[in-house]
C-alpha positions as CSV (number, residue, x, y, z in Angstrom):
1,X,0.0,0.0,0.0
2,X,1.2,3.6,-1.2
3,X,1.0,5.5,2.0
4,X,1.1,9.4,2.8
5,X,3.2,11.7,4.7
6,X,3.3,15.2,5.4
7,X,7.1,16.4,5.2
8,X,7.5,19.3,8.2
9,X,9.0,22.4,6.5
10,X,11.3,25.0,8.6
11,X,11.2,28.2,6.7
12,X,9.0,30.0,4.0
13,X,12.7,30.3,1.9
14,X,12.9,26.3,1.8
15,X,9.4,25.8,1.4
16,X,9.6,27.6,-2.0
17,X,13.0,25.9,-2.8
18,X,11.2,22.6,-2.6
19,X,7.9,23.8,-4.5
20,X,9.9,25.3,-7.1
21,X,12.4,21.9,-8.0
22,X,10.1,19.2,-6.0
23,X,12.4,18.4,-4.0
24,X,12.6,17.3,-0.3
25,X,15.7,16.7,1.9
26,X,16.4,15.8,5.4
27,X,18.9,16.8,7.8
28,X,21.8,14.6,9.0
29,X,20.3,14.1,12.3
30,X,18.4,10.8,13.8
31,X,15.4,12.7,12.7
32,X,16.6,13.0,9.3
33,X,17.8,9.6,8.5
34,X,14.4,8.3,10.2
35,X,12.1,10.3,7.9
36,X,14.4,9.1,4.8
37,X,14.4,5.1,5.7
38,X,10.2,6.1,6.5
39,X,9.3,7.2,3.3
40,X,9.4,4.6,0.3
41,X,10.1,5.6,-3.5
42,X,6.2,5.8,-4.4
43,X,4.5,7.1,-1.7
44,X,2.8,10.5,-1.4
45,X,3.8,13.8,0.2
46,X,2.6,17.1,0.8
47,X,4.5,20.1,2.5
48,X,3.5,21.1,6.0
49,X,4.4,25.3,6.6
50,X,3.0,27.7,9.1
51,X,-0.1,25.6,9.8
52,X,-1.5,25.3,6.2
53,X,-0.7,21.9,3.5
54,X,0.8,22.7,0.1
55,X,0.4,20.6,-2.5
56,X,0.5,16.5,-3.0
57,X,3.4,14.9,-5.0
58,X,4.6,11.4,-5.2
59,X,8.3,10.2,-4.4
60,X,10.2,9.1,-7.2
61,X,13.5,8.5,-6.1
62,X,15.6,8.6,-2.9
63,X,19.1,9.5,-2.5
64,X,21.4,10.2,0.3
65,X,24.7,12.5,-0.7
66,X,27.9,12.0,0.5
67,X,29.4,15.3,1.8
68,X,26.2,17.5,1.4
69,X,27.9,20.5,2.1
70,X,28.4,21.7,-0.9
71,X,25.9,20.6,-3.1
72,X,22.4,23.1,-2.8
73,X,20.0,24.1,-2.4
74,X,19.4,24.2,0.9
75,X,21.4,26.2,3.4
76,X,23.3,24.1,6.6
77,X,21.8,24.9,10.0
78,X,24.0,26.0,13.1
79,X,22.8,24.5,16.7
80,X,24.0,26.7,18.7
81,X,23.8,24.8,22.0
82,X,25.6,21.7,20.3
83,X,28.1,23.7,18.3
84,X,26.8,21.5,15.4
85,X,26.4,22.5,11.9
86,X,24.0,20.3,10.4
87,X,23.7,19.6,5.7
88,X,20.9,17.7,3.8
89,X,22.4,14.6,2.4
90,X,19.1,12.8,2.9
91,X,17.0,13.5,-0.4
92,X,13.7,13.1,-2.1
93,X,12.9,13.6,-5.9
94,X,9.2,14.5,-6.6
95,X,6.6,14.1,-8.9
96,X,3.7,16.8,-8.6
97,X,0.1,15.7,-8.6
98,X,-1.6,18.5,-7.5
99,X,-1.0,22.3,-6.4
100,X,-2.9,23.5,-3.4
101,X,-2.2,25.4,-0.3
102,X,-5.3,24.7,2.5
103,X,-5.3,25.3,6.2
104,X,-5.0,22.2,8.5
105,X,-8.3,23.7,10.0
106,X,-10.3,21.7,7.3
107,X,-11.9,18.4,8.3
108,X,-10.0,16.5,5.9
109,X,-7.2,17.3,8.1
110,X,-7.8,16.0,11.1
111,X,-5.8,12.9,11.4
112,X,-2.8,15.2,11.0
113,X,-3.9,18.1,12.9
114,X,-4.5,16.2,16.2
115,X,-1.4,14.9,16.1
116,X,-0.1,18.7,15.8
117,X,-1.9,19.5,18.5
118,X,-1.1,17.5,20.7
119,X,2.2,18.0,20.6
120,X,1.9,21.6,20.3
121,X,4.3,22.1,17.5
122,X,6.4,20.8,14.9
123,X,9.6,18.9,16.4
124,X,9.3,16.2,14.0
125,X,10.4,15.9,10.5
126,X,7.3,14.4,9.1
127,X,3.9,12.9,10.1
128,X,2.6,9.9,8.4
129,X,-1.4,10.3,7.8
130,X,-4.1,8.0,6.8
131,X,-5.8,6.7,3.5
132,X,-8.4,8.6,3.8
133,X,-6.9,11.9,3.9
134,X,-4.8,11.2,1.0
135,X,-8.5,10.5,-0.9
136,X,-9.5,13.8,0.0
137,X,-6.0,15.9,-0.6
138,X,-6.4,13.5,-4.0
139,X,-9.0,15.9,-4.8
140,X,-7.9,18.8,-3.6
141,X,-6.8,22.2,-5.6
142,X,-6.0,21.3,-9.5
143,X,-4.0,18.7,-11.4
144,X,-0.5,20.4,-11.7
145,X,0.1,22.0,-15.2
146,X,3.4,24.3,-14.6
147,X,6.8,23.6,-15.2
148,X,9.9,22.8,-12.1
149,X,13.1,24.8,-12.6
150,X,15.9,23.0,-13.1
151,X,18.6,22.3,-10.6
152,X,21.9,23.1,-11.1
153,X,24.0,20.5,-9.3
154,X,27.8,19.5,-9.2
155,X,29.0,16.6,-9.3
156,X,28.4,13.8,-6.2
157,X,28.5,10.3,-4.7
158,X,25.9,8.8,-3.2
159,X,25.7,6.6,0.5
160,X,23.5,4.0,1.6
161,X,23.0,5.0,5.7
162,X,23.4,2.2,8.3
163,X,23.0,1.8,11.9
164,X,24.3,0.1,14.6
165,X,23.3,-0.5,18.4
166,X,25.5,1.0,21.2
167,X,26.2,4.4,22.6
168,X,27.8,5.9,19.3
169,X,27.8,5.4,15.8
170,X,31.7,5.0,15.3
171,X,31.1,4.2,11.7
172,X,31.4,7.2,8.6
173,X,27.5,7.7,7.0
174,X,26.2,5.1,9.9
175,X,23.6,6.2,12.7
176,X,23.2,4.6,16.5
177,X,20.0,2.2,16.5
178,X,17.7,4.3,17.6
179,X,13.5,3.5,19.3
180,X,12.3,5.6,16.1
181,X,14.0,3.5,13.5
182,X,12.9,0.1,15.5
183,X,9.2,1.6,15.2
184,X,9.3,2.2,11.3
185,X,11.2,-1.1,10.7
186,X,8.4,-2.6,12.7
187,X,5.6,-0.6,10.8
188,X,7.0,-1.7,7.6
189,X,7.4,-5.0,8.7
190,X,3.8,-5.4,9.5
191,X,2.4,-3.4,6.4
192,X,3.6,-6.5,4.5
193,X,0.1,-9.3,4.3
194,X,2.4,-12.0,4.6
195,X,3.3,-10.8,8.4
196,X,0.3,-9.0,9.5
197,X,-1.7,-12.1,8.9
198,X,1.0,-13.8,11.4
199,X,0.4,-11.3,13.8
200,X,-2.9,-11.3,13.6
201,X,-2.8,-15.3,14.4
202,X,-0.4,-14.4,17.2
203,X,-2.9,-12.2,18.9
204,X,-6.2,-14.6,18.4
205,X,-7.4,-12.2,15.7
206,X,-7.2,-14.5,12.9
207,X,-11.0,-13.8,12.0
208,X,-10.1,-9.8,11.1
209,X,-8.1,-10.8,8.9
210,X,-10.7,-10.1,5.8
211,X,-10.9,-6.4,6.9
212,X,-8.2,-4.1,5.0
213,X,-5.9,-2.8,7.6
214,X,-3.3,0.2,7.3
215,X,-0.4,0.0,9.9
216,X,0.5,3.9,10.8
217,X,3.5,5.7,12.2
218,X,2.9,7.5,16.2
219,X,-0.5,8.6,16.8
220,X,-1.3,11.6,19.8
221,X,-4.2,10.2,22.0
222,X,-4.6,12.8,25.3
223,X,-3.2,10.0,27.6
224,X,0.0,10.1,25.4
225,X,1.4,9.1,21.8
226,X,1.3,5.7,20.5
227,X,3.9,4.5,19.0
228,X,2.4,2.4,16.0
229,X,-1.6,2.5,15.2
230,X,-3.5,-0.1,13.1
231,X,-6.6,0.8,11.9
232,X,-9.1,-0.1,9.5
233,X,-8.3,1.3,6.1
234,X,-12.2,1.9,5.0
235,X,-14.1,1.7,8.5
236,X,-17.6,1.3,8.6
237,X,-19.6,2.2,11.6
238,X,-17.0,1.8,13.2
239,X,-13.1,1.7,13.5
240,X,-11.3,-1.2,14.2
241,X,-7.7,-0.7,16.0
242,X,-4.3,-2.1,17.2
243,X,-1.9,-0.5,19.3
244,X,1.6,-1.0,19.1
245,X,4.2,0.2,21.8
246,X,7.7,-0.2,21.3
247,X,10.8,-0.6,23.3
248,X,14.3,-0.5,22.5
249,X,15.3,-2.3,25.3
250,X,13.2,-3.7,28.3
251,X,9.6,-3.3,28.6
252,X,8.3,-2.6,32.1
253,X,5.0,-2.8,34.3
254,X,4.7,0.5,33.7
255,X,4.8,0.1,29.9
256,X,1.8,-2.4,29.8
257,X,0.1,0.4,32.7
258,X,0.2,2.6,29.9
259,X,-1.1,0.6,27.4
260,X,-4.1,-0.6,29.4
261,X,-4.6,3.4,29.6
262,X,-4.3,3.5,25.5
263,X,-6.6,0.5,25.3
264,X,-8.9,2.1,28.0
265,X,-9.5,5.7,26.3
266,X,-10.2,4.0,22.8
267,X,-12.6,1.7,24.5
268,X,-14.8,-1.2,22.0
269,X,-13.4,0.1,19.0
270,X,-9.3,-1.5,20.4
271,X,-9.2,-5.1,19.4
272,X,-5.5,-5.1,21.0
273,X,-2.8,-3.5,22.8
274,X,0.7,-4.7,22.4
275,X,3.8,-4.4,24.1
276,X,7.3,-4.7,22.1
277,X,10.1,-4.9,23.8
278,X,13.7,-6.7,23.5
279,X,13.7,-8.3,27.1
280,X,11.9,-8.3,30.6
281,X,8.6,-9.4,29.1
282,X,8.6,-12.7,31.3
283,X,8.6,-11.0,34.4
284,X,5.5,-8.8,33.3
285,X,1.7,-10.4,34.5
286,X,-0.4,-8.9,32.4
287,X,-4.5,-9.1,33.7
288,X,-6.1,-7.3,30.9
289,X,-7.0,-9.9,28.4
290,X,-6.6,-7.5,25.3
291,X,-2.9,-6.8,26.2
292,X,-0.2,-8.7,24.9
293,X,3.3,-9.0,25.5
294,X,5.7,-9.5,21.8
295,X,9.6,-9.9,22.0
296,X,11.1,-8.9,18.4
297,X,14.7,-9.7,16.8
298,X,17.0,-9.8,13.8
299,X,17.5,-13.1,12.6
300,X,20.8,-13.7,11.7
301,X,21.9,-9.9,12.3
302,X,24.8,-8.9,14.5
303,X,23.6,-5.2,15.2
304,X,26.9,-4.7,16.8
305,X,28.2,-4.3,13.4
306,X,26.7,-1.3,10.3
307,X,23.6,-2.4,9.1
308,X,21.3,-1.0,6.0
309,X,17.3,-0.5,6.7
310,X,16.6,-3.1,4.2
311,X,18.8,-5.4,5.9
312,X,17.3,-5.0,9.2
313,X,13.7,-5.0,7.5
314,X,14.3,-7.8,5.9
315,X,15.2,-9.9,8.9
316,X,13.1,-8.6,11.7
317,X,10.7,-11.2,13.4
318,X,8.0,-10.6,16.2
319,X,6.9,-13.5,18.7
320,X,4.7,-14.0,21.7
């Protein structure tokens, strides 16, 4: 399934240098290299600046850059507080669908705008939204007739970004394991049938399976943010949802305490809550029937050493 992000945008001077070539990059942060390995050549965008949506396009390639500093457009940003200058190697080329520029206010919105809310700004890099806002935004403003201006660009090489578990990345172009990358690995994972049937076996659920099912990046609920949502795709009457929390490490009591207050404020509509952690799950009683308690690994995957995203997704496995 093509799914849809909005891409958070910092200034109205980059927001034009990315309408003008659609053309997306990301920082070389954690954030950066997330929101790269969490959008897949194919899937749809749309710009996110100063509280209003700007135009849909699709990705059509992916590239990260090798020594960005000198290749444009974008300018490098200076953290003061870190004494860290930061380029864009991470990069997205777009096609344009459609040109439009419409307040988040609008109803069609809302998946993305309570997340917004509740977080009461824009630290993140991009938001992942639902199927049915991309129907709506699919018919929003007018089919794109202009023209892109060309980019001039010297000449670079290209990386493929890896990560590794520990304390630091020691590693040129590779980036420490992080909770964020183990949750889009994990989203990804399940988007595929193949898996999401299995996990739906795994949890008892194995009669759901005939509904159509989207798996969705962290959703703000006023108890908190969860860190993966499934949901029905097309709902009917009602909407019928998974919960997901992940752990890097160890999962505690007061993980699954959380979760039971997840399950709790979405009420009937929450087949399942589940807990994913690396270890402590056996020493966890659990005494709400809907939660359940998943360990995950890489088989056949020393993360002590670089690996790609597609290496990791490729080999990561979820199991009671």
């Amino acid at each position: 399934m093509q799914e849809y992000f909005f891409i958070a945008i910092s200034t109205r001077e980059n927001l034009e240098i990315c309408e003008r070539h659609a053309y997306a990059g990301f920082p070389d942060t954690i954030n950066g290299v997330w929101a790269y390995s969490d959008i897949k050549v194919g899937d749809y965008v749309t710009f996110l600046y100063g509280a209003r949506a700007h135009n849909l396009y699709q990705v059509a390639k992916k590239e990260a850059i090798a020594d960005a500093r000198d290749v444009p457009p974008w300018k490098p940003i200076y953290f003061r507080e870190s004494g860290r200058t930061c380029y864009f190697p991470f990069r997205l080329h777009l096609k344009p669908w459609r040109e439009f520029e419409e307040p988040l206010a609008r109803p069609e919105f809302m998946y993305v705008a309570e997340n917004l809310l509740q977080r009461g700004g824009y630290w993140k890099t991009h938001f992942q939204a639902d199927q049915t806002t991309l129907q709506n935004v699919s018919q929003m403003g007018e089919r794109f007739k202009g023209s892109l201006e060309l980019l001039e660009m010297p000449r670079y090489e290209t990386f493929t970004p890896k990560f590794v578990r520990g304390k630091k990345a020691r590693f040129h172009e590779t980036y420490q394991f992080r909770e964020v990358i183990l949750q889009s690995l994990l989203r990804q994972h399940l988007s595929q049938p193949k898996f999401f049937k299995d996990f739906l076996n795994k949890l008892n659920l194995h009669e759901f399976a005939i509904h159509e099912f989207e798996v969705l990046g962290e959703k703000a609920l006023p108890e908190g943010y969860v860190d993966i949502l499934v949901k029905e795709a097309r709902p009917k009457g009602e909407v019928k949802q998974i919960i997901i929390e992940v752990k890097l490490g160890r999962g505690t009591k007061s993980d699954v305490e959380q979760l039971n207050s997840y399950v709790d404020e979405i009420g009937e509509e929450c087949l399942a809550g589940v807990l994913v952690a690396k270890h402590g799950l056996r020493k966890i009683k659990v005494e709400n029937e809907r939660i359940h308690l998943m360990g995950y690994e890489f088989e056949g995957i020393d993360l002590g050493a670089p690996q790609t995203f597609d290496e990791l997704l490729s080999n990561v496995r979820v199991s009671l």
